[in-house]
C-alpha positions as CSV (number, residue, x, y, z in Angstrom):
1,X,-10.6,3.0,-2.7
2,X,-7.0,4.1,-1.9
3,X,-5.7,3.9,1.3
4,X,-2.2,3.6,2.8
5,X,0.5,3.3,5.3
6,X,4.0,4.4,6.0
7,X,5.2,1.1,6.7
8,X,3.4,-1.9,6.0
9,X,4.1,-4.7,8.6
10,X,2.5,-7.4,10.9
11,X,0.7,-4.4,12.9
12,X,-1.4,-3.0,10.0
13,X,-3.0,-6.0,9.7
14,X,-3.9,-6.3,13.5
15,X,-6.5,-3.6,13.9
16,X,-5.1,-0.6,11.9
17,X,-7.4,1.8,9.9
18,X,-5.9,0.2,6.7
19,X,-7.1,-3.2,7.9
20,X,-10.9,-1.7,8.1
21,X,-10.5,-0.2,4.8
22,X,-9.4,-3.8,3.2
23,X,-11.9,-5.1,5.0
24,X,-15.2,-3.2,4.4
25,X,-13.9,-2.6,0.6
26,X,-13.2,-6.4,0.3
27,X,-17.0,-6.9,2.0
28,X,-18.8,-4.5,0.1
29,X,-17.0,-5.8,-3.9
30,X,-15.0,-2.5,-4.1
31,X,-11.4,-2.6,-5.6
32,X,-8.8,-1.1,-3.1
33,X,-5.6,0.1,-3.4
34,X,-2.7,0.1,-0.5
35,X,0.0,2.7,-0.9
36,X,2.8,2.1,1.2
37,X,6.7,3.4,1.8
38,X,8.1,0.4,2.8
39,X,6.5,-3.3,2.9
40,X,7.8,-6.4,5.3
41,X,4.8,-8.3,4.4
42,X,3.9,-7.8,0.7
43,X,4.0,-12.2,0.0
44,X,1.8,-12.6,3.0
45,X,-0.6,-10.3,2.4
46,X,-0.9,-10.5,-1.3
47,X,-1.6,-14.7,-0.7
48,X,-4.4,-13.7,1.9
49,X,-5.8,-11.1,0.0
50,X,-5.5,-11.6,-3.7
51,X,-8.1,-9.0,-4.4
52,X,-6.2,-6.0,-3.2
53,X,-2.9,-4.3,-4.9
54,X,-0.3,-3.6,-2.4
55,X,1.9,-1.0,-4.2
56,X,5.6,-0.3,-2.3
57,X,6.5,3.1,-3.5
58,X,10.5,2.5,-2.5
59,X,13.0,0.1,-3.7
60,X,15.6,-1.3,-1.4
61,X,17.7,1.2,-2.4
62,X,15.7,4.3,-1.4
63,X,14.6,2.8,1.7
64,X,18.3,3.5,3.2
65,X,17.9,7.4,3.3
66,X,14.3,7.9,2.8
67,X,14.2,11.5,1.1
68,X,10.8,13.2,1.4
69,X,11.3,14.6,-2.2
70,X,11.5,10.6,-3.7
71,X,8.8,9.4,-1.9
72,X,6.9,12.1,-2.6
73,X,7.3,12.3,-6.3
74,X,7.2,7.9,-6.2
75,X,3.5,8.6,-4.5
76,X,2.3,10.7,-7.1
77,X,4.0,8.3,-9.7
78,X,1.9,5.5,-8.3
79,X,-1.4,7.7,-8.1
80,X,-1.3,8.8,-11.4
81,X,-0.9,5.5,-12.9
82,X,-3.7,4.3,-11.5
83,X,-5.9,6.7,-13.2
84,X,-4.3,6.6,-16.8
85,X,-6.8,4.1,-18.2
């Protein structure tokens, strides 16, 4: 499962639709995916849940402006890699 969020931060863990997906996918055996722009909580979450791969699209760097075209182009970056194997 892939699923993702703009910016990952204490909320999506508090009831967001990313936080069902985790859940049910983590319930059920299924490997999941979380896309995200930006992440402020990438060493918390990745300590609670060990079993998921958090994947920040932008580095500090491209956070400052943001261009659509970059993240855009960094999403299907991170997609395709997924699939190569």
């Amino acid at each position: 499962m892939i699923t993702g969020e703009g910016k990952f931060d204490g909320q999506t863990l508090e009831g967001k639709v990313v936080k069902g997906v985790i859940d049910r996918c983590i319930i059920q055996k299924k490997p999941v995916v979380v896309l995200c722009a930006i992440s402020e909580q990438a060493e918390d979450f990745t300590s609670t849940y060990p079993s998921v791969k958090l994947i920040e699209l932008l580095n500090a760097e491209e956070q400052k402006t943001i261009d659509p075209t970059v993240t855009k182009n960094k999403l299907i970056e991170a997609v395709s890699s997924l699939f190569k194997d």
